[in-house]
C-alpha positions in Angstrom: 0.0 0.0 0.0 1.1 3.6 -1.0 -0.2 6.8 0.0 1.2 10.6 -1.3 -0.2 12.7 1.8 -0.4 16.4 1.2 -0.8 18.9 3.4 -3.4 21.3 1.8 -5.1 24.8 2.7 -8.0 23.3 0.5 -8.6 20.5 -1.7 -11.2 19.9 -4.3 -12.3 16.4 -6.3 -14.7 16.7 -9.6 -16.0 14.5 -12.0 -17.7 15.7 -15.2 -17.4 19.3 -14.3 -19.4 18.5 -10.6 -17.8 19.0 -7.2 -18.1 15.2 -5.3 -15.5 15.7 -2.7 -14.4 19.5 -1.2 -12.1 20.2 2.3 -10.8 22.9 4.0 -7.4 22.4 5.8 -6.1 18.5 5.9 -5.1 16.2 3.7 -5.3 14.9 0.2 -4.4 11.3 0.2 -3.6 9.6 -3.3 -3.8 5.9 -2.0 -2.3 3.6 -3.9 -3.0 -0.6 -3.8 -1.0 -4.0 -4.3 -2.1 -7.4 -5.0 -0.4 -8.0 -1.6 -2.1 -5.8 1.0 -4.6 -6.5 3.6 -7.4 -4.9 5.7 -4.8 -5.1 8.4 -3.0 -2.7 6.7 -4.9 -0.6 5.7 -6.0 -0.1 9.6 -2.3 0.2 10.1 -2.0 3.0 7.1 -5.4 5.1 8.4 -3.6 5.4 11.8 -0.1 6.3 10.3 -2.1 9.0 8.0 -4.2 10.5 11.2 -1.2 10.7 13.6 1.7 11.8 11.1 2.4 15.1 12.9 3.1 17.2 9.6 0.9 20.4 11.0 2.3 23.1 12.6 2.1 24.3 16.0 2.3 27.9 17.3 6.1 27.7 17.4 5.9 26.5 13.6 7.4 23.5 14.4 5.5 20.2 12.4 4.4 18.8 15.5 0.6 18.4 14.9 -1.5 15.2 13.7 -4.6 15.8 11.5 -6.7 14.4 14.7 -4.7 17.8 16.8 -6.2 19.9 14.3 -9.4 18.6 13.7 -8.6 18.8 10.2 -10.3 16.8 7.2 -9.0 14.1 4.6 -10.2 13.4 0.9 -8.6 10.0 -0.5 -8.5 9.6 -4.1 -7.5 5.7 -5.3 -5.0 6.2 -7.6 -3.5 2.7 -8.7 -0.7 4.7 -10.9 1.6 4.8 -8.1 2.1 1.5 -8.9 3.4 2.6 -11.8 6.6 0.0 -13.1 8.4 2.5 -15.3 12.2 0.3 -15.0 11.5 -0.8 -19.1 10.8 1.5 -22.1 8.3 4.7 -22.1 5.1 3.4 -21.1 4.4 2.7 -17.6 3.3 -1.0 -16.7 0.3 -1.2 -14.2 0.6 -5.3 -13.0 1.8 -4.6 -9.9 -0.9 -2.7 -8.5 -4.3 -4.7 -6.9 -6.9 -5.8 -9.3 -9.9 -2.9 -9.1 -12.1 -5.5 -7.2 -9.7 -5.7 -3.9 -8.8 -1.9 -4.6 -11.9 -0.3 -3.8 -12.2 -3.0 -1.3 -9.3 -1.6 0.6 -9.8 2.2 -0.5 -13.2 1.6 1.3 -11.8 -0.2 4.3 -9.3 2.7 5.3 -11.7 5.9 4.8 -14.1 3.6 7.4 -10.9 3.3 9.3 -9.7 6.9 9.1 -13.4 8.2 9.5 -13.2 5.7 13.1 -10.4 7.4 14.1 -12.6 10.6 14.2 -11.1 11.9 10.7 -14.1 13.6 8.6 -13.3 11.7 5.5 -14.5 12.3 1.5 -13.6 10.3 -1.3 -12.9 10.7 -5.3 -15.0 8.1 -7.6 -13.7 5.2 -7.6 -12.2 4.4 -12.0 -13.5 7.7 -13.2 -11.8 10.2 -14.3 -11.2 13.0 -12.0 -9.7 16.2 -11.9 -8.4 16.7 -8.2 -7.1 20.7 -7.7 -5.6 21.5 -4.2 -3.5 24.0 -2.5 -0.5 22.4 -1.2 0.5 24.5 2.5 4.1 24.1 2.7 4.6 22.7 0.5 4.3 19.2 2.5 4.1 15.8 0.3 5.2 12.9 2.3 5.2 9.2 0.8 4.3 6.7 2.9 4.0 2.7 2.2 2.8 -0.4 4.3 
């Protein structure tokens, strides 16, 4: 499993020209899934995601969690960063999860961030979306389980 956290001022998801998923300050997540990963996990990810202290405090110091300040989250599957680009020009997908067990597990860790007491939105799962965010910081962090 792969996430790309950002830590954004505001983040937007669309699909055919309509707004499905809008948050002020938190996180875009661009989760990523292998043929190999589990529920346990993902559970294991969600908690990683909602405790990575990447926020700053009043000293400016990144030493505040998502859960510190109550901030929100929209995850967007995005099986491309499973992306085998080792032979010729065009990226080879086969090591990311077959779409079945991907939104299985997409949907398993927003229930597990939204558990944790994340307010949690989501992209469409296969369509195409155009995602537009502010990165604060900027602050992209890549994290794999």
């Amino acid at each position: 499993m792969r996430a790309v956290v950002q830590r954004v001022n505001h983040g937007q998801v669309k699909v055919d020209g309509q707004a499905i998923a809008s948050i002020g300050s938190g996180m875009v997540i661009l989760l990523g899934i292998g043929p190999e990963d589990t529920p346990e996990k993902t559970g294991q990810m969600a908690k990683k995601v909602a405790q990575l202290r990447i926020f700053e405090d009043k000293q400016g110091k990144m030493n505040l969690s998502l859960l510190d300040i109550k901030g929100e989250a929209i995850v967007v599957s995005q099986f491309t960063l499973y992306a085998d680009t080792r032979r010729g020009n065009r990226p080879s997908f086969v090591n990311a999860a077959s779409p079945g067990l991907a939104r299985q597990l997409v949907d398993e860790f927003i229930s597990q961030l939204q558990a944790l007491g994340v307010p949690t939105q989501q992209g469409e799962f296969g369509a195409h979306m155009l995602v537009s965010l502010e990165n604060d910081g900027p602050v992209t962090i890549l994290l794999e389980a």
